[in-house]
C-alpha positions as CSV (number, residue, x, y, z in Angstrom):
1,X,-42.5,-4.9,-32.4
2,X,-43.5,-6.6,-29.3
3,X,-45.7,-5.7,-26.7
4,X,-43.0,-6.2,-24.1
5,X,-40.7,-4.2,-26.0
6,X,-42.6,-1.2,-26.2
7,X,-44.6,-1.2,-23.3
8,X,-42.6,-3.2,-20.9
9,X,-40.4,-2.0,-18.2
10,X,-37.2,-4.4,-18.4
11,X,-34.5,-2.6,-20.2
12,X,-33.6,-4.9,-23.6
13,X,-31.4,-2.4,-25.6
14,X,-30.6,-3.1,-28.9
15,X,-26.5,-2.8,-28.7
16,X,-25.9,-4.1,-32.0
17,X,-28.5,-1.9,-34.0
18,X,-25.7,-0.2,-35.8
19,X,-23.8,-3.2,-36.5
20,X,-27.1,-4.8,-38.0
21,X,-27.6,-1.8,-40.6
22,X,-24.4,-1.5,-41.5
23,X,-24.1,-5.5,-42.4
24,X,-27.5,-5.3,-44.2
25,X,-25.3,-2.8,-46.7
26,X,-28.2,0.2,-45.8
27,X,-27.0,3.7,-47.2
28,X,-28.1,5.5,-44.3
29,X,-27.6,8.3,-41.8
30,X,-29.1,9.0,-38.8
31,X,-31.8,11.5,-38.1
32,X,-32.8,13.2,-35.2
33,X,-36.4,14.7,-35.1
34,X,-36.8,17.7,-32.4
35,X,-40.2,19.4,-31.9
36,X,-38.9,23.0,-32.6
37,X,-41.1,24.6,-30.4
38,X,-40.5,23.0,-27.2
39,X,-36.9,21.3,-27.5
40,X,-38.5,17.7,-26.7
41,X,-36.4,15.4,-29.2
42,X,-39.5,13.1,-30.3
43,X,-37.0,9.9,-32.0
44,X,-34.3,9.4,-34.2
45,X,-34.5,7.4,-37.4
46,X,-32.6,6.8,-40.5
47,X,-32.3,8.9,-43.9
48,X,-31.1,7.1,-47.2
49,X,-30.6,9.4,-50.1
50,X,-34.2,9.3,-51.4
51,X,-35.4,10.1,-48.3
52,X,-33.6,13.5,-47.4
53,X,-34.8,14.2,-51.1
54,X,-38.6,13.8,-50.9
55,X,-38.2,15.4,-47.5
56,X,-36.8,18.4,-48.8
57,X,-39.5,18.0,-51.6
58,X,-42.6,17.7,-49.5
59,X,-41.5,19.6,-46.4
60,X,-42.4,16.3,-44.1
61,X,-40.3,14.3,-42.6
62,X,-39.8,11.1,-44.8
63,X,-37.4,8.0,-43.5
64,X,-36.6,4.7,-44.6
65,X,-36.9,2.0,-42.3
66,X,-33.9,0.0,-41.6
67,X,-35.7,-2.8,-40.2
68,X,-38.8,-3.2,-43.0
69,X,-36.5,-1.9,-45.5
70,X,-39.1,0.4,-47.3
71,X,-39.2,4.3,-47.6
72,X,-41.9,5.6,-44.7
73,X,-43.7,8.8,-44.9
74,X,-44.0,9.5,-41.1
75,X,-47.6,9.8,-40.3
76,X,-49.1,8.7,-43.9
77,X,-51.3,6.3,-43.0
78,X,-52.1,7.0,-39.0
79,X,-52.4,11.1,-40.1
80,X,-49.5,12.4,-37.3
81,X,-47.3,13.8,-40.0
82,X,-44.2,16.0,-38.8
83,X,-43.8,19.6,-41.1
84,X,-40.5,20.0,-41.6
85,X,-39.2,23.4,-40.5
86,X,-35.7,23.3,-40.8
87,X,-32.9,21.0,-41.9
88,X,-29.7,20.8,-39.7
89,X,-26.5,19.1,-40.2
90,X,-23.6,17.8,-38.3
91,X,-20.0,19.3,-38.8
92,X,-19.0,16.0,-40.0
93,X,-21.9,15.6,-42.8
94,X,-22.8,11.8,-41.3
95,X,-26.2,12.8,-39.5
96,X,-29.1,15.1,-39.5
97,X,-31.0,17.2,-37.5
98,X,-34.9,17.5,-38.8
99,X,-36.9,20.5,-36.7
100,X,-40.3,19.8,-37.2
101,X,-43.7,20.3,-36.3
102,X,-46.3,17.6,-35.1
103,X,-49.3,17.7,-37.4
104,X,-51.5,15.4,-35.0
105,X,-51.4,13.9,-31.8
106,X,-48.4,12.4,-31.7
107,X,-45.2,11.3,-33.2
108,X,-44.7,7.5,-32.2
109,X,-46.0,4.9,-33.4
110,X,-46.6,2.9,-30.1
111,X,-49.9,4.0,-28.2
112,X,-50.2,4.6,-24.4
113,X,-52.4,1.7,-22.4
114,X,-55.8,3.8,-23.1
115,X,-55.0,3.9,-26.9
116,X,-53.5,7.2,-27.2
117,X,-50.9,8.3,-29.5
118,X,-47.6,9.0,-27.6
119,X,-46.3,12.5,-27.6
120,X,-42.5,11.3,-28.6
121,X,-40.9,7.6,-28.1
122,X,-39.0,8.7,-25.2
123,X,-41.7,7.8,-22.6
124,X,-39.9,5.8,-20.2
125,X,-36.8,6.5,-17.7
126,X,-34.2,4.3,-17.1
127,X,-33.9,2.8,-13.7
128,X,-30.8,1.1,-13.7
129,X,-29.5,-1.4,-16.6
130,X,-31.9,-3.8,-16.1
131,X,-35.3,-1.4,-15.1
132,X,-37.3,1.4,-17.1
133,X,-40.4,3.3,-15.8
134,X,-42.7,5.4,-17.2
135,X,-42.0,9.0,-17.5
């Protein structure tokens, strides 16, 4: 990921993201992961079989990454794993809810401009189509 993308303010949203996992043939759903404490919905990545399995089996949230195309154990290597609390599904069994609980200081990957582990990967506002700031 590029600088600019995480940590810029110009709005560059990826419209075709969908369209670019589904052509790639990945077996995927989408996952939304909500701090169940406080509401605050901290991203939303993708589930292939294997990982809603060894989710279910470790009781931490476990994706697979569309765009590296490799399983990845949120927060194995940087430590900010999320507990799983409760597993939630949509009435039309094509996405998933994950409640979880940050074990760390944070839940994305991108770091704020003193080094800091963000909070969630919604940190910036939307301006108008062309503008974000920071939240």
């Amino acid at each position: 990921m590029s600088a600019e993308l995480e940590d810029g303010l110009q709005a560059t949203i990826d419209f075709g993201k969908i369209a670019s996992i589904g052509a790639a043939g990945h077996q995927v759903v989408p996952v939304v992961l909500q701090e169940v404490d406080t509401g605050e919905v901290l991203f939303i990545g993708y589930a292939n079989e294997e990982a809603f399995h060894q989710t279910l089996e470790i009781g931490e949230a476990v994706l697979y990454s569309t765009s590296r195309e490799v399983m990845w154990h949120k927060g194995a290597t940087s430590g900010d794993t999320l507990s799983v609390v409760e597993v939630r599904i949509n009435c039309e069994q094509n996405s998933l809810l994950y409640m979880v609980r940050r074990n760390g200081a944070g839940a994305c990957h991108a770091k704020d401009a003193e080094g800091n582990t963000r909070p969630g990967c919604y940190y910036r506002t939307i301006v108008d189509a062309d503008t974000l700031r920071f939240s």
